[in-house]
VEXFILUM-206475 format. One line per 10 residues: number of its first residue (from 1); their letters; for each residue x, y, z of N, C-alpha, C. Coordinates in nm, 3 decimals, always signed. Layout:
NUM) A) X,Y,Z,X,Y,Z,X,Y,Z  ...
This chain:
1) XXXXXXXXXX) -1.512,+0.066,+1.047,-1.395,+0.151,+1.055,-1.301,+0.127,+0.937  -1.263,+0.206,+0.895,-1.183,+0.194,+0.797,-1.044,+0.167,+0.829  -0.972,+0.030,+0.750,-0.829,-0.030,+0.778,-0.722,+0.076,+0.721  -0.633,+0.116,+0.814,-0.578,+0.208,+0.790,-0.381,+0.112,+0.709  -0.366,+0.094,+0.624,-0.191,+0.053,+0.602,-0.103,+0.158,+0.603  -0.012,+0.133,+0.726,+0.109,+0.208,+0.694,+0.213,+0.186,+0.558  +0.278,+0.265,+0.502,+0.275,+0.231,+0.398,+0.457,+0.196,+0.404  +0.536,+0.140,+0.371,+0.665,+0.088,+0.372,+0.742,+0.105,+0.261  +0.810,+0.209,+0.175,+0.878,+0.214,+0.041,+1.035,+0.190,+0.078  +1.066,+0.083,+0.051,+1.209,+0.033,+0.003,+1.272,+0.048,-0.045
11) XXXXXXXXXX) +1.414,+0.124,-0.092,+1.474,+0.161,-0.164,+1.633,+0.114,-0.141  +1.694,+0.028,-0.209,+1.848,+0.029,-0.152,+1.884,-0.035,-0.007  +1.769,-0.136,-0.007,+1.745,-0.212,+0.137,+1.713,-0.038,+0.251  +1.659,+0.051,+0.259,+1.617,+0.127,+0.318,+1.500,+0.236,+0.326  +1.432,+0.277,+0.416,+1.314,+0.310,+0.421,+1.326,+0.456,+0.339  +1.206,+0.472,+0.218,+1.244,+0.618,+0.149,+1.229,+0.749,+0.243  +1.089,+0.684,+0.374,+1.028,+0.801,+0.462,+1.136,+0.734,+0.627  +1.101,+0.828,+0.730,+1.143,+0.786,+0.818,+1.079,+0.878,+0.969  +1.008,+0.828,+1.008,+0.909,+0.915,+1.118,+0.989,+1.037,+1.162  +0.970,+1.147,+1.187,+1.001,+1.234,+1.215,+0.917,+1.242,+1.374
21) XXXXXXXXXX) +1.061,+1.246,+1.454,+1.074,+1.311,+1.577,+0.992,+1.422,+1.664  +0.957,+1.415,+1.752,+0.877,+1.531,+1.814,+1.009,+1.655,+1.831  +0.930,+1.796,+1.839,+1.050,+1.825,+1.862,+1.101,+1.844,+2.009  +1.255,+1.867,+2.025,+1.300,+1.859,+2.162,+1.306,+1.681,+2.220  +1.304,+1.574,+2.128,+1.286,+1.473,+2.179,+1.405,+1.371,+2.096  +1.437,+1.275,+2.198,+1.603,+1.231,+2.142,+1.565,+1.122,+2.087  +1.522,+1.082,+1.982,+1.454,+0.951,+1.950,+1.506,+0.972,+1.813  +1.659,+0.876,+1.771,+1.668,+0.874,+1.609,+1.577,+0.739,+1.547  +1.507,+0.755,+1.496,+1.419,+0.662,+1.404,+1.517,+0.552,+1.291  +1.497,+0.490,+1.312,+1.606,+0.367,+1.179,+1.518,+0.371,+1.054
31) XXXXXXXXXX) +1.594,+0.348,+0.978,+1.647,+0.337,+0.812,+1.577,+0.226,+0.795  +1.557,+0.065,+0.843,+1.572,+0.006,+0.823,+1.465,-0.041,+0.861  +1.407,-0.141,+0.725,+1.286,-0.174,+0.683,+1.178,-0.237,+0.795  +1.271,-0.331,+0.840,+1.237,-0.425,+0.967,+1.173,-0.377,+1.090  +1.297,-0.274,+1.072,+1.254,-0.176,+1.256,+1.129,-0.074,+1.256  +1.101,-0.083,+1.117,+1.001,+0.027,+1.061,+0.864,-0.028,+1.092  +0.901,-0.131,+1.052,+0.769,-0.269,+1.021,+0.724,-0.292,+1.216  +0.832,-0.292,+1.304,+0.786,-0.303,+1.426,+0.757,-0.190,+1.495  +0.842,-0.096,+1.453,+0.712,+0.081,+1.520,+0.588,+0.043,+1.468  +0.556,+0.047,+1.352,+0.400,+0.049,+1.307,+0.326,-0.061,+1.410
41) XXXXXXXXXX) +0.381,-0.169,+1.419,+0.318,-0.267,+1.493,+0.315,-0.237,+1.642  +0.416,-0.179,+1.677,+0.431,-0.153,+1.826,+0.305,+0.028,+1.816  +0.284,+0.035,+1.752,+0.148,+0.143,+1.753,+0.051,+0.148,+1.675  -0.024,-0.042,+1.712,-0.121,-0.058,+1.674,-0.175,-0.105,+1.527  -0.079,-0.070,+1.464,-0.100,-0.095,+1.292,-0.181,-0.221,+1.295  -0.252,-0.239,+1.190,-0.328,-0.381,+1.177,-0.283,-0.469,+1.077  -0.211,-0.354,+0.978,-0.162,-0.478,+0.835,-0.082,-0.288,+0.792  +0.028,-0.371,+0.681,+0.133,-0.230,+0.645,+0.111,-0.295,+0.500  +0.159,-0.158,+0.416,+0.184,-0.196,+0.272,+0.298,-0.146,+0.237  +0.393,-0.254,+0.183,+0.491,-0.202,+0.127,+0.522,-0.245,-0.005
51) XXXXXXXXXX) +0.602,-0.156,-0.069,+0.667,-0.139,-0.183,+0.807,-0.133,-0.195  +0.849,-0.201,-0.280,+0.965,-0.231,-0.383,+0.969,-0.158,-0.476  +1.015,-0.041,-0.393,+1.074,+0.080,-0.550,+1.168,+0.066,-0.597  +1.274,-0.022,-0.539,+1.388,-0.108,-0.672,+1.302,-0.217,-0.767  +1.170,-0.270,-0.722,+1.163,-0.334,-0.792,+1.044,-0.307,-0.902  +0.996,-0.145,-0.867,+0.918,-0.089,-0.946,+1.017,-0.040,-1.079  +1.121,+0.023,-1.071,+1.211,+0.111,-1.127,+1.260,-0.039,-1.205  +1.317,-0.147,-1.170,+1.363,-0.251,-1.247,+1.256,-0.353,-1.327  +1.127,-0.339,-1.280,+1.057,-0.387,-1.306,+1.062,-0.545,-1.293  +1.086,-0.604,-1.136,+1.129,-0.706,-1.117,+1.182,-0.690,-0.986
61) XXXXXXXXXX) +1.115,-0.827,-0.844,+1.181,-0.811,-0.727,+1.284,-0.806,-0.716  +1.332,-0.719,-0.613,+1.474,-0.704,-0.561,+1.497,-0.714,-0.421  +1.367,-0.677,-0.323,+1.433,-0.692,-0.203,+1.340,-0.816,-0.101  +1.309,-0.898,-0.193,+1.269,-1.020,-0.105,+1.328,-1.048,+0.005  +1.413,-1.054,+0.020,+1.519,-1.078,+0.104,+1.473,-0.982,+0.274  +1.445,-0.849,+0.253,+1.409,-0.784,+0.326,+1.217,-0.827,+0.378  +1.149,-0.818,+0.288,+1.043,-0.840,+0.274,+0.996,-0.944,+0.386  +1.088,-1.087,+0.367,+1.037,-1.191,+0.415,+1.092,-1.164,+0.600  +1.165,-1.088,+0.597,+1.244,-1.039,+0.714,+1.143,-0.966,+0.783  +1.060,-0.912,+0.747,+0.923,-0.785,+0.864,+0.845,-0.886,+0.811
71) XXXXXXXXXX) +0.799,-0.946,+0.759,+0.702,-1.092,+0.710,+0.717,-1.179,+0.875  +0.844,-1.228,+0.928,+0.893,-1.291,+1.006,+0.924,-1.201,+1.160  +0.884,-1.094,+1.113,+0.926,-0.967,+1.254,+0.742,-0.927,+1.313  +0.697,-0.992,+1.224,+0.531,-0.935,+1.308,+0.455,-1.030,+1.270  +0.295,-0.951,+1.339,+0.201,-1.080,+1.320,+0.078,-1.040,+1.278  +0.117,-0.951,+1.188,-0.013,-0.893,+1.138,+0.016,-0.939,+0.945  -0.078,-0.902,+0.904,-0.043,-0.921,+0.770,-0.001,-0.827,+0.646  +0.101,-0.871,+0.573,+0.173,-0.754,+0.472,+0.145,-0.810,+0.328  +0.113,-0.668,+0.322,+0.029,-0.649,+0.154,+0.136,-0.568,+0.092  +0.218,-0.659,-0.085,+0.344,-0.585,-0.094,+0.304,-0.581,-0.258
81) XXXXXXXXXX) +0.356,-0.492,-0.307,+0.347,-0.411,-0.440,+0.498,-0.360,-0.452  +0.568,-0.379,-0.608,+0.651,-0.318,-0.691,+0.708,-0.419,-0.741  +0.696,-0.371,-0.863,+0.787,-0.507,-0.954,+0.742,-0.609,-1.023  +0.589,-0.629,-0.938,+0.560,-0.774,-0.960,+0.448,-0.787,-1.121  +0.564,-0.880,-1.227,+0.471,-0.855,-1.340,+0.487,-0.995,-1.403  +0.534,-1.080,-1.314,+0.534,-1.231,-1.422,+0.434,-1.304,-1.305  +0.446,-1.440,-1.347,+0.316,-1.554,-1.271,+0.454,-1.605,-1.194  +0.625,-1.568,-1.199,+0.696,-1.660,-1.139,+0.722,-1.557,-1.018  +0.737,-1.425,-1.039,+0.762,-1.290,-0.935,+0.621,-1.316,-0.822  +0.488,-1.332,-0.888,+0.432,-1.301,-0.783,+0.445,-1.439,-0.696
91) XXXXXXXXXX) +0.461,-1.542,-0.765,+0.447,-1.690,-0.658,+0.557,-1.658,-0.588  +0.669,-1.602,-0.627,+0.731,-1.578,-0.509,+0.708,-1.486,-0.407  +0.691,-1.380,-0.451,+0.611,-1.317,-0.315,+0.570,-1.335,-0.222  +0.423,-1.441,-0.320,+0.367,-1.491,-0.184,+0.405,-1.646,-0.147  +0.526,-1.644,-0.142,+0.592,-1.785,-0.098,+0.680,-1.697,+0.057  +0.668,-1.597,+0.030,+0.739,-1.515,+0.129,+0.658,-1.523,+0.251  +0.538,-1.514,+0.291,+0.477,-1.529,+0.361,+0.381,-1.408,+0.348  +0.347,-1.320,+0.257,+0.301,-1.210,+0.209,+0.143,-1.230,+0.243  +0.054,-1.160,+0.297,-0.111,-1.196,+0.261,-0.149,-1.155,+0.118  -0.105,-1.031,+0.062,-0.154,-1.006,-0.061,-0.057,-0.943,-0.106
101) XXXXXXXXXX) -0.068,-0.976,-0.264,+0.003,-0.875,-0.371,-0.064,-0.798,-0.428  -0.011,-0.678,-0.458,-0.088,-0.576,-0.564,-0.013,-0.565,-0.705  -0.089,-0.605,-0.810,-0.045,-0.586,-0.928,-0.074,-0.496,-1.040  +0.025,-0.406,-1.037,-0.039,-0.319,-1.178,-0.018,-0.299,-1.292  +0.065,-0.273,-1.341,+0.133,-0.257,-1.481,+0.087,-0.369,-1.602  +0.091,-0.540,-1.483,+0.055,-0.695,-1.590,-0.111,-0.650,-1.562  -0.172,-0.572,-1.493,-0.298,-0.584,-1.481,-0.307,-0.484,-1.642  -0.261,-0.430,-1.699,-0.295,-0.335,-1.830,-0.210,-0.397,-1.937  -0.096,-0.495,-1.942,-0.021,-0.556,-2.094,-0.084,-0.662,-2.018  -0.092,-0.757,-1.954,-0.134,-0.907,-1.974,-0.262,-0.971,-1.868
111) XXXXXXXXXX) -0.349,-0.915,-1.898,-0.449,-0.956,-1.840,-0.495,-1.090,-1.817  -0.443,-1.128,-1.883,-0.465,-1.332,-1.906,-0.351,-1.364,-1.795  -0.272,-1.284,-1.711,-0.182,-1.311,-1.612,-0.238,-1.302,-1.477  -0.317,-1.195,-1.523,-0.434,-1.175,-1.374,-0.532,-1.295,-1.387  -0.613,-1.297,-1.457,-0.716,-1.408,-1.486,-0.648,-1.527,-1.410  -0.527,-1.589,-1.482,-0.448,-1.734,-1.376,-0.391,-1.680,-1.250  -0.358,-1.556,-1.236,-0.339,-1.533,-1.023,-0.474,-1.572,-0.950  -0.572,-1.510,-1.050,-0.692,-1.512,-0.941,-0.707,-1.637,-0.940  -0.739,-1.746,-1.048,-0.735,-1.887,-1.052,-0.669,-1.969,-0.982  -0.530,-1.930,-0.959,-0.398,-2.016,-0.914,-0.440,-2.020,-0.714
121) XXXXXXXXXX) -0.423,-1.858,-0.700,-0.383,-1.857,-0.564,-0.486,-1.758,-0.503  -0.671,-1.759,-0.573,-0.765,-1.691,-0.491,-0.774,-1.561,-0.487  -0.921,-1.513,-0.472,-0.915,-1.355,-0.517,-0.855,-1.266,-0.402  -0.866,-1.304,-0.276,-0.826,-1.275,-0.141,-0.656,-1.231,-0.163  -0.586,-1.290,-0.240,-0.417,-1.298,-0.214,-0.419,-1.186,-0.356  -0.479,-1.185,-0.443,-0.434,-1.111,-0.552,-0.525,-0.935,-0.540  -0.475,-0.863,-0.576,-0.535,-0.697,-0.579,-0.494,-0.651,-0.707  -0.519,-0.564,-0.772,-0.508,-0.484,-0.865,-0.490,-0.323,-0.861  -0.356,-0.251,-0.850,-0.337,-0.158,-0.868,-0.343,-0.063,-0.963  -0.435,+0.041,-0.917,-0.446,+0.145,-1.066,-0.396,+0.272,-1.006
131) XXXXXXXXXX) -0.312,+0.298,-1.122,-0.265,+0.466,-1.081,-0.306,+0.538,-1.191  -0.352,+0.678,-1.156,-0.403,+0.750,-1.274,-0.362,+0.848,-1.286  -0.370,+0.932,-1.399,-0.322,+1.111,-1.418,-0.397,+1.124,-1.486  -0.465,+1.276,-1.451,-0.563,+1.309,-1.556,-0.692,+1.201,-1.636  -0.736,+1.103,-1.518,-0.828,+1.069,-1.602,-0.768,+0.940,-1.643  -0.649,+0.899,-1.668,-0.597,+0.765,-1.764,-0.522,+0.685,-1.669  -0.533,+0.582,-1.678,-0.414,+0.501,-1.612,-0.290,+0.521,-1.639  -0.189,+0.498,-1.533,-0.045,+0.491,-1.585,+0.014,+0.362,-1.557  +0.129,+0.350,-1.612,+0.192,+0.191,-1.590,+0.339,+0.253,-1.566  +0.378,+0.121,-1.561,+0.535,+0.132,-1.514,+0.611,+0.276,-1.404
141) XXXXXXXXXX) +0.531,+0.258,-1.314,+0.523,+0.351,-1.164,+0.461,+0.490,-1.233  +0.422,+0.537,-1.296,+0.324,+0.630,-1.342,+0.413,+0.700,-1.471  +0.507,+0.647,-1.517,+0.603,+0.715,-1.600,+0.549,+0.700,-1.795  +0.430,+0.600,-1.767,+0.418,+0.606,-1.917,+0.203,+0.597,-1.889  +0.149,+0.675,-1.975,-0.013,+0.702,-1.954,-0.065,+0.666,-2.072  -0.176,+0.588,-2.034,-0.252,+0.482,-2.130,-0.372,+0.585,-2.181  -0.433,+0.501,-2.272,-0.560,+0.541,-2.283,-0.664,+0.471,-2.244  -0.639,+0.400,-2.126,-0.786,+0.318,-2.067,-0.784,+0.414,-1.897  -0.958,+0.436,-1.897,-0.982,+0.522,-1.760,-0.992,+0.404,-1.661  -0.996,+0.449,-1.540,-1.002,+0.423,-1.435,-1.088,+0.257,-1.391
151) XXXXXXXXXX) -1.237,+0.361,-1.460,-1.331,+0.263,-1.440,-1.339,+0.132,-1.540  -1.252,+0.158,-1.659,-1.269,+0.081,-1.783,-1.184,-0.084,-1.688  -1.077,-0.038,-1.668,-0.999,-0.116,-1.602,-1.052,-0.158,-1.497  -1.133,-0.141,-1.406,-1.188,-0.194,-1.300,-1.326,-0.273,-1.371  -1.363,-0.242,-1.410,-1.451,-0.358,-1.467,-1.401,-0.452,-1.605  -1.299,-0.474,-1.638,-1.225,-0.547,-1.689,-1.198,-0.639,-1.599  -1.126,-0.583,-1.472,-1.048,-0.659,-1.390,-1.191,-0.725,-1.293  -1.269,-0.700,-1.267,-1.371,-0.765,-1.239,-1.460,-0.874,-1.308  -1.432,-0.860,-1.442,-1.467,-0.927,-1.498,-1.388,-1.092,-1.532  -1.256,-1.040,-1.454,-1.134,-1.169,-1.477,-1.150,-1.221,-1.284
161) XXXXXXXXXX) -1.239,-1.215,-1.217,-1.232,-1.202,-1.075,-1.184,-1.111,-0.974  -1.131,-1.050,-1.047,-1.054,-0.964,-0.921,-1.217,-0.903,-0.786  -1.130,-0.914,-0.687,-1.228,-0.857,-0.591,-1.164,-0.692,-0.540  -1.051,-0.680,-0.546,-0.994,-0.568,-0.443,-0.886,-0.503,-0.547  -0.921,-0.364,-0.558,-0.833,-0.265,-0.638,-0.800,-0.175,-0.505  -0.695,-0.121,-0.565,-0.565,-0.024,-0.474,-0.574,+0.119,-0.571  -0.661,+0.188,-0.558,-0.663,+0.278,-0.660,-0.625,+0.431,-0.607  -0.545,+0.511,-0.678,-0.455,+0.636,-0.591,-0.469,+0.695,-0.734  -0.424,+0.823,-0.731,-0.402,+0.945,-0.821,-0.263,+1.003,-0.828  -0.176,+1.034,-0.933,-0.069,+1.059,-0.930,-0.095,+1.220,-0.978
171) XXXXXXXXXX) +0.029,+1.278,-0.895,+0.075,+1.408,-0.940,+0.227,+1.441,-0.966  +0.237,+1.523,-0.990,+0.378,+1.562,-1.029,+0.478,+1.470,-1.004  +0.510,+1.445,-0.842,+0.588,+1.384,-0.734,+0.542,+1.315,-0.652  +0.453,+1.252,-0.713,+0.396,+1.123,-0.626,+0.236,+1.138,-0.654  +0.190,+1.055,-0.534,+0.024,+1.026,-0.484,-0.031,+1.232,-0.490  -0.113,+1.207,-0.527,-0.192,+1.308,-0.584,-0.216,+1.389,-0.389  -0.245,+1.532,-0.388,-0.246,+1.556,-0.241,-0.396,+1.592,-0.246  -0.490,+1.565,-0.304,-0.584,+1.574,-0.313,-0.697,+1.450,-0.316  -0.763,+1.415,-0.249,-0.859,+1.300,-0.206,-0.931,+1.289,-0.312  -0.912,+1.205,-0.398,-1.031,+1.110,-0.547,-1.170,+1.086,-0.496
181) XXXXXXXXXX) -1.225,+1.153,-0.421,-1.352,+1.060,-0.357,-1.463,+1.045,-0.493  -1.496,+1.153,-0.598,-1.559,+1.118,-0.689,-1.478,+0.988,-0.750  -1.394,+0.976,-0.820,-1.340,+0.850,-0.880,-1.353,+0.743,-0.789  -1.321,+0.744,-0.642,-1.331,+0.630,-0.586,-1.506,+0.595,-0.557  -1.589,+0.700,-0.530,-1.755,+0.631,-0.517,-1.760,+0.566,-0.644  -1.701,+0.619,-0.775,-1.756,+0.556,-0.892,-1.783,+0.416,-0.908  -1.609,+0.404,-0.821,-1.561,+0.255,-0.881,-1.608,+0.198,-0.804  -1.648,+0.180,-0.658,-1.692,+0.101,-0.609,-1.852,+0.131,-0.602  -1.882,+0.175,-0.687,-2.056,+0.182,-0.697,-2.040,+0.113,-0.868  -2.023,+0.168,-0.883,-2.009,+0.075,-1.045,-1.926,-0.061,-1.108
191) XXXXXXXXXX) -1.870,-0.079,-1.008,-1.813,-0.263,-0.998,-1.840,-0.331,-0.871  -1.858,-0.288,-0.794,-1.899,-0.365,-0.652,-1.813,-0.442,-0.583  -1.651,-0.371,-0.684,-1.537,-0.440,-0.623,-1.470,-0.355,-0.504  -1.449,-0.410,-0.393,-1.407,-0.352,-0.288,-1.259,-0.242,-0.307  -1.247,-0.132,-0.248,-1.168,-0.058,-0.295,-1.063,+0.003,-0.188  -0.917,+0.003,-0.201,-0.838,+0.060,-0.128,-0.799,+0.159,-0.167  -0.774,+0.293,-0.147,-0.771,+0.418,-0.144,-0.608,+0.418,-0.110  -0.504,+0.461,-0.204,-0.379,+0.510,-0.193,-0.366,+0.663,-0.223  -0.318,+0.704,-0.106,-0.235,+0.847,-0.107,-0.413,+0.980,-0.079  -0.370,+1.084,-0.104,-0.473,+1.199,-0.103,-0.528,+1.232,+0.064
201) XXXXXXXXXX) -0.499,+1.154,+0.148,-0.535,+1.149,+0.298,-0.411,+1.232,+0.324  -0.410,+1.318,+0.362,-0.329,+1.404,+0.481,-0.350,+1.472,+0.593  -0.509,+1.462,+0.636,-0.504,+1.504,+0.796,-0.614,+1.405,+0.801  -0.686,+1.475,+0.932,-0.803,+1.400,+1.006,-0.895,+1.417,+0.915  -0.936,+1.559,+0.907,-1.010,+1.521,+0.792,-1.089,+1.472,+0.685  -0.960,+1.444,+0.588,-0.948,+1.371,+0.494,-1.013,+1.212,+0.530  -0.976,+1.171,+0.658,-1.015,+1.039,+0.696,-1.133,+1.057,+0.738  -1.201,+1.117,+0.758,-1.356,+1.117,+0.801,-1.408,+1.121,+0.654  -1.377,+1.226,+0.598,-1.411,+1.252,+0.422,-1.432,+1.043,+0.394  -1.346,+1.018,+0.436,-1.300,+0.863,+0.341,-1.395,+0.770,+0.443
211) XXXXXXXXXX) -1.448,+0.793,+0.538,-1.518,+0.709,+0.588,-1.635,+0.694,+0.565  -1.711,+0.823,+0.502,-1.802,+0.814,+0.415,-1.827,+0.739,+0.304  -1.704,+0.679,+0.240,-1.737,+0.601,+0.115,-1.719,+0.415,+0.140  -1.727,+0.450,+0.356,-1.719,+0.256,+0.352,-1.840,+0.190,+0.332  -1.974,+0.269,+0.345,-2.050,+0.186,+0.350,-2.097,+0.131,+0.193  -2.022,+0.152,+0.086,-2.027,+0.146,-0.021,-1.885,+0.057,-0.091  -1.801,+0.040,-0.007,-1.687,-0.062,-0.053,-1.555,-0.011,-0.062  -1.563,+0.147,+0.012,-1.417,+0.229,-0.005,-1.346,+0.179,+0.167  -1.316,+0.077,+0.223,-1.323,-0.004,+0.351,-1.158,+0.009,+0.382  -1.051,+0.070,+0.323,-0.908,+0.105,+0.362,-0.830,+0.195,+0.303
221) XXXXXXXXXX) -0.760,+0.190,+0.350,-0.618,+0.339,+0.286,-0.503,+0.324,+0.332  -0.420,+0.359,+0.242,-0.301,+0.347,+0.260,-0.238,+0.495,+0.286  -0.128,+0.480,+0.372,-0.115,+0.627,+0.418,+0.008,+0.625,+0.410  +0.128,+0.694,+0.358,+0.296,+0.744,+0.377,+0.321,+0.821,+0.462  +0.358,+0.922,+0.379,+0.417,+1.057,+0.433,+0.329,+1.118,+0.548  +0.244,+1.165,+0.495,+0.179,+1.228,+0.629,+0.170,+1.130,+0.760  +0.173,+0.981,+0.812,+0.199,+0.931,+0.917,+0.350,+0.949,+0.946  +0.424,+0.978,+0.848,+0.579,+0.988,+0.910,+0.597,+1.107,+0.971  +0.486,+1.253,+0.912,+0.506,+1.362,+0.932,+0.422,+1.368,+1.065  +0.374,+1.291,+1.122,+0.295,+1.301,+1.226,+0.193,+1.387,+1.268
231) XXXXXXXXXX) +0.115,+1.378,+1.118,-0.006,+1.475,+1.073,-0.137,+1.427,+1.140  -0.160,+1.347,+1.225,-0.233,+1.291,+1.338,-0.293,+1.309,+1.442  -0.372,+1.337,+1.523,-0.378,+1.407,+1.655,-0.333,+1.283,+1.747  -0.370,+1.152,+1.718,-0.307,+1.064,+1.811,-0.171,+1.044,+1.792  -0.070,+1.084,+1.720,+0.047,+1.107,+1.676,+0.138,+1.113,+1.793  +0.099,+1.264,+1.852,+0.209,+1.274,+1.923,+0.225,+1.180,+2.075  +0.103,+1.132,+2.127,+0.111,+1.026,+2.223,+0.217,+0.943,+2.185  +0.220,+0.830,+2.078,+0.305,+0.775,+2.020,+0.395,+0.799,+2.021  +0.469,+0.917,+1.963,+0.555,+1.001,+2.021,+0.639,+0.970,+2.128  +0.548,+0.970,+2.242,+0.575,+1.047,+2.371,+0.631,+0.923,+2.464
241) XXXXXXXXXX) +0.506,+0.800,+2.435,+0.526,+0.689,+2.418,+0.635,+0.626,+2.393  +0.714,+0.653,+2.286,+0.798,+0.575,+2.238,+0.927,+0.576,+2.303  +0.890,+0.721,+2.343,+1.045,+0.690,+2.448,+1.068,+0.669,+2.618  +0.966,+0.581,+2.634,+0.981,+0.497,+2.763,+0.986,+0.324,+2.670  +0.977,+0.325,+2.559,+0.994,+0.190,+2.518,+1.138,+0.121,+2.497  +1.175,+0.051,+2.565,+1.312,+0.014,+2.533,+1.331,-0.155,+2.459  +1.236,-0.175,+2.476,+1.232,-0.328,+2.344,+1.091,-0.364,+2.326  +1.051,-0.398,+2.196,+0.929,-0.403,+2.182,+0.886,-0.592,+2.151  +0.967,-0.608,+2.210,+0.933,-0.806,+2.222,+1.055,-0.890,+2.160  +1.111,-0.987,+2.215,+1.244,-1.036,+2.195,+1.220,-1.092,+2.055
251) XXXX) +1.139,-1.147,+2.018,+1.096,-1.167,+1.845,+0.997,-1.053,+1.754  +0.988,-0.976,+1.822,+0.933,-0.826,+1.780,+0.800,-0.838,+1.700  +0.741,-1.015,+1.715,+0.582,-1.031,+1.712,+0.531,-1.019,+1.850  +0.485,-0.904,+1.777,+0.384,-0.845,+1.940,+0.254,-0.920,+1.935
């Protein structure tokens, strides 16, 4: 089965998405990172991914502080990306209590930075994020486009240990709305490095489409918007669910 991450974007200590309501139903959803981190958990989530889009945009953590806070609110494990481009940013991270970091931007200027993560702290804790347009990688949240493809970089980064890339497609205004499945069989048929799938999933679908490429190393996805939009068929249970819930555990590790 394929591991599904809810996906968590941070902005200004607050959530960028925020589940949207059934309609006719009195349930205001919070802002706030923490409470976000325990809906997902209180419906099943197995592991969330979040991002530091202050600390993508600054290029450098900013909301540790929050981070270690849903780190300490559940009991599943959080895989966190933005910002992280020195050997001192990511040890902190994962001093946070983090299972994995995703790194992208030092994965294309300093590769000899990846080489000592994987060395330092194991291929399991470190990932490699690639975002692409048209064919090329981008760096610094997709705002500047390289001339190395997809696959060039994944077998680079395999070649320094990496085991696990986070690989998504950018468009205009984000994650591409269209499913990479050619780019993603590539990469995980042509590096044999296990592969997480960001963004292009927006219905059911799409997730059957993507379950086709586990028996080959495409084994998770990360999902945003469309779980907030409650593009789901098990969605609206949850829903429905949620409002007979009136506390979801006095330390909110379920």
């Amino acid at each position: 089965m394929l591991l599904i991450f809810p996906s968590i974007e941070i902005s200004h200590e607050c959530c960028l998405e925020v589940v949207h309501g059934l309609p006719g139903a009195e349930r205001t959803y919070s802002v706030d990172p923490v409470q976000m981190a325990i809906l997902w958990r209180g419906e099943n989530a197995k592991t969330l991914h979040v991002v530091d889009m202050d600390g993508v945009s600054e290029g450098r953590v900013v909301n540790s502080h929050i981070i270690r806070k849903m780190v300490e609110s559940v009991d599943i494990p959080i895989q966190v990306g933005g910002g992280l481009r020195t050997f001192e940013e990511i040890e902190q991270a994962l001093s946070l209590g983090v299972y994995r970091v995703v790194v992208g931007t030092a994965a294309v200027e300093q590769p000899g930075l990846i080489e000592r993560l994987v060395k330092v702290f194991g291929t399991r804790k470190i990932a490699v994020g690639i975002d692409a347009r048209s064919g090329q990688v981008t760096v610094s949240g997709g705002k500047i486009r390289t001339n190395v493809t997809p696959l060039e970089l994944a077998r680079e980064m395999k070649k320094l240990g990496v085991s696990r890339i986070v690989y998504g497609e950018r468009g205009p205004e984000g994650p591409a709305r269209i499913l990479p499945i050619d780019t993603l069989r590539e990469l995980a048929t042509a590096t044999k490095i296990r592969v997480t799938c960001w963004g292009g999933v927006y219905s059911y679908k799409d997730l059957v489409r993507l379950q086709e490429l586990e028996k080959i190393g495409v084994d998770s996805v990360i999902v945003g918007r469309p779980l907030y939009e409650n593009r789901f068929p098990c969605q609206a249970l949850w829903r429905l669910n949620e409002n007979q819930l009136n506390d979801l555990g006095p330390t909110r590790r379920i």
